[in-house]
C-alpha positions in Angstrom: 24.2 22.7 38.9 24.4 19.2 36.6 27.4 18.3 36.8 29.7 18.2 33.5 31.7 14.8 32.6 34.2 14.3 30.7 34.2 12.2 27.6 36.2 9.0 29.3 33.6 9.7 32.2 30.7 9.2 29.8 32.4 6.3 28.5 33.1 4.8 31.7 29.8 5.2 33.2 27.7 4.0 30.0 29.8 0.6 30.5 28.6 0.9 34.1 25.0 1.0 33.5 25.3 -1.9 30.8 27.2 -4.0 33.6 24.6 -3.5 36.3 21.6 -3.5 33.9 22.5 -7.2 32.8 23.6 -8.1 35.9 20.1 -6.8 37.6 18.0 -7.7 34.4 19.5 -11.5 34.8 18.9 -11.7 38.8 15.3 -9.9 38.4 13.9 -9.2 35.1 13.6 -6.3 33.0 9.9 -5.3 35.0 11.1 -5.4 38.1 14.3 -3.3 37.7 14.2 0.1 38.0 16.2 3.0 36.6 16.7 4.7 40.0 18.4 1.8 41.4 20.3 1.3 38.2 21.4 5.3 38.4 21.8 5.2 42.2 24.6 2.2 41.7 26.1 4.0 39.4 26.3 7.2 41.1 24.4 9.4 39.4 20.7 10.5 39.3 17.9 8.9 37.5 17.5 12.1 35.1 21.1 11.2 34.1 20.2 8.3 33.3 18.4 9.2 30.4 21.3 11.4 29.0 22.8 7.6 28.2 19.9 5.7 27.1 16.6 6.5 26.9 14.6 3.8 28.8 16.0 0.4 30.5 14.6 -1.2 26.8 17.5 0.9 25.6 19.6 -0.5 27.9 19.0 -3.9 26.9 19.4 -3.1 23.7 22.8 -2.2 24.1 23.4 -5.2 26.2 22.4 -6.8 23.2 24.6 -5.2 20.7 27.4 -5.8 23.4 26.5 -9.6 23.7 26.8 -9.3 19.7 30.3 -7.9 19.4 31.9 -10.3 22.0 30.3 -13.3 19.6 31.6 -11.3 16.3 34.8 -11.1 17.9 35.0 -15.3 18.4 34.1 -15.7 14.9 36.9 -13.6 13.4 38.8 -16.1 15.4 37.2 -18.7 13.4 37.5 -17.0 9.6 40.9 -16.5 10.8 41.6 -20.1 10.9 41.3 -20.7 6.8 38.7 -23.8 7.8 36.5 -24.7 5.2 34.2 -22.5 4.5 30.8 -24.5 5.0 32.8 -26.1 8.1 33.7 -22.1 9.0 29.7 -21.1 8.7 28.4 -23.7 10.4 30.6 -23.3 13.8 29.4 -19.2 13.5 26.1 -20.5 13.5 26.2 -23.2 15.8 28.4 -21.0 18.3 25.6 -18.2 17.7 22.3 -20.7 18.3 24.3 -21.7 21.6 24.9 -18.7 23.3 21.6 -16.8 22.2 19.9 -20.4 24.3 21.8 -20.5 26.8 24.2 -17.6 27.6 22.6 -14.2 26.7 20.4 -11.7 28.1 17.7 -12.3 25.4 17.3 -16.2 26.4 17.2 -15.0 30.3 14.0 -12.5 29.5 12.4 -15.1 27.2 12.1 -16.8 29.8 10.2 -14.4 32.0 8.1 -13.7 29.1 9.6 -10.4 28.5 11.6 -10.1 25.3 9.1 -8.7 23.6 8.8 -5.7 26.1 12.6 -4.5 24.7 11.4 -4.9 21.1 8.5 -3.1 21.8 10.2 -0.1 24.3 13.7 0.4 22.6 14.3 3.4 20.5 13.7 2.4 16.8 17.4 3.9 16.0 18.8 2.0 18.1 17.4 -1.3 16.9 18.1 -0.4 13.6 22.2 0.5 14.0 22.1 -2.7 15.8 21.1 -4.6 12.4 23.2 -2.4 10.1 26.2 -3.3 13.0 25.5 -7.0 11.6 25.2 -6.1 8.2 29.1 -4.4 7.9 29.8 -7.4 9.9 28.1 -10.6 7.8 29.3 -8.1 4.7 33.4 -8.1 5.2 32.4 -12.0 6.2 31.2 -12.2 2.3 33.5 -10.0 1.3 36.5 -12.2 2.5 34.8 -15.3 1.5 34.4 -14.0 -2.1 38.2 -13.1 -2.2 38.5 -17.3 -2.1 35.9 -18.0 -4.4 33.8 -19.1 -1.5 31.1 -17.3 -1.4 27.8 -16.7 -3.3 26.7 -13.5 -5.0 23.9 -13.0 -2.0 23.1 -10.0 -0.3 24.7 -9.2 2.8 21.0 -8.0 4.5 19.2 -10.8 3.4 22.4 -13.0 4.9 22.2 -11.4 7.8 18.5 -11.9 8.2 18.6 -15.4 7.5 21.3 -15.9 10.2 19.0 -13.9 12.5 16.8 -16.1 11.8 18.5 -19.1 12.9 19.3 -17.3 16.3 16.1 -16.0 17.2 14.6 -19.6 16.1 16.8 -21.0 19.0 14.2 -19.0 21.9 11.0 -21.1 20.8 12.2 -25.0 20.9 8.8 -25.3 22.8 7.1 -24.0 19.3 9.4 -26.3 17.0 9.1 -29.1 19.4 12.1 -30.1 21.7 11.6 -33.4 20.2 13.2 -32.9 16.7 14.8 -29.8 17.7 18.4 -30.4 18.1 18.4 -32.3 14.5 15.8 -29.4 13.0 18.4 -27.1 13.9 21.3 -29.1 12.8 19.7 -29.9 9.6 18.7 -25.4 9.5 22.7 -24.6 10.0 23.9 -26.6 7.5 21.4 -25.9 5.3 22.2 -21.9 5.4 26.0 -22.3 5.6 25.6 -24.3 2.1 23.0 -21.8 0.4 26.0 -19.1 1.9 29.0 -21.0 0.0 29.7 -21.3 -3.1 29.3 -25.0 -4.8 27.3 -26.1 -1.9 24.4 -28.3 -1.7 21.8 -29.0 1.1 22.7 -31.7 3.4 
């Protein structure tokens, strides 16, 4: 008989799974983990599994969107802090382009050549709630920026994708050329935290 859990269980075993599947997809990769293991850690069966998430892409995915909400969490920190605006962007950014390099899941599978394999296996759904998470998100940003007359009229998906853009540029240094990439990226934040603001100009 499958056994019935409770909603705090459910909750407490989907935070389970995301704590072994990074901690497993850091030590071995995402291709060498498997969801038995994952389920058997846990302690519950591999079909049950897939009553949480429906492939170890899906996992990852919400590993991501985990990653992401720790990192929105710092930043309202920051707006908090009434710095100036450009000065406020640019620390979101550059706090963002540092832990996607160096501190997050998706630099770890770059590096084994398999962040592609999450994009490609993750539940379309689940990818797109994790972009409209960052929309709300980059949108009360806007929102409270505009309530200071700091902020452009610019639209909070395109903002989003541009910062998204920035991030995801961080995982291909080889492809910009570690050379110039520190000042290419330093150039790239302030350049986007000053078409953000209002009354800024490029660098």
């Amino acid at each position: 008989m499958p056994r019935i859990f409770s909603e705090q269980d459910r909750a407490a075993l989907r935070q389970a799974l995301i704590d072994e599947g990074r901690r497993r997809f850091l030590r071995d990769g995402l291709r060498k983990t498997r969801v038995e293991q994952l389920a058997r850690t846990v302690g519950i069966a591999k079909g049950t599994f897939y009553s949480f998430f429906g492939s170890k892409e899906d996992l990852c995915a919400a590993i991501f969107e985990q990653e992401e909400e720790q990192r929105r969490g710092e930043f309202e920190t920051i707006l908090a802090s009434d710095a100036d605006p450009i000065e406020t962007l640019r620390s979101f950014l550059a706090f963002s382009l540092e832990f996607i390099r160096h501190d997050s899941l998706a630099a770890a599978l770059r590096e084994r050549g398999e962040l592609a394999q999450v994009f490609r296996g993750a539940d379309r759904e689940r990818t797109s709630e994790h972009f409209d998470h960052d929309v709300l998100f980059v949108g009360r940003l806007l929102a409270e920026l505009r309530r200071n007359g700091a902020a452009r009229d610019v639209d909070a998906r395109i903002a989003t994708g541009v910062m998204r853009a920035v991030a995801v540029l961080g995982l291909h240094e080889d492809e910009v050329g570690s050379d110039v990439f520190p000042e290419v990226m330093e150039r790239l934040i302030a350049w986007v935290a000053t078409g953000i603001v209002a009354n800024g100009a490029p660098a």
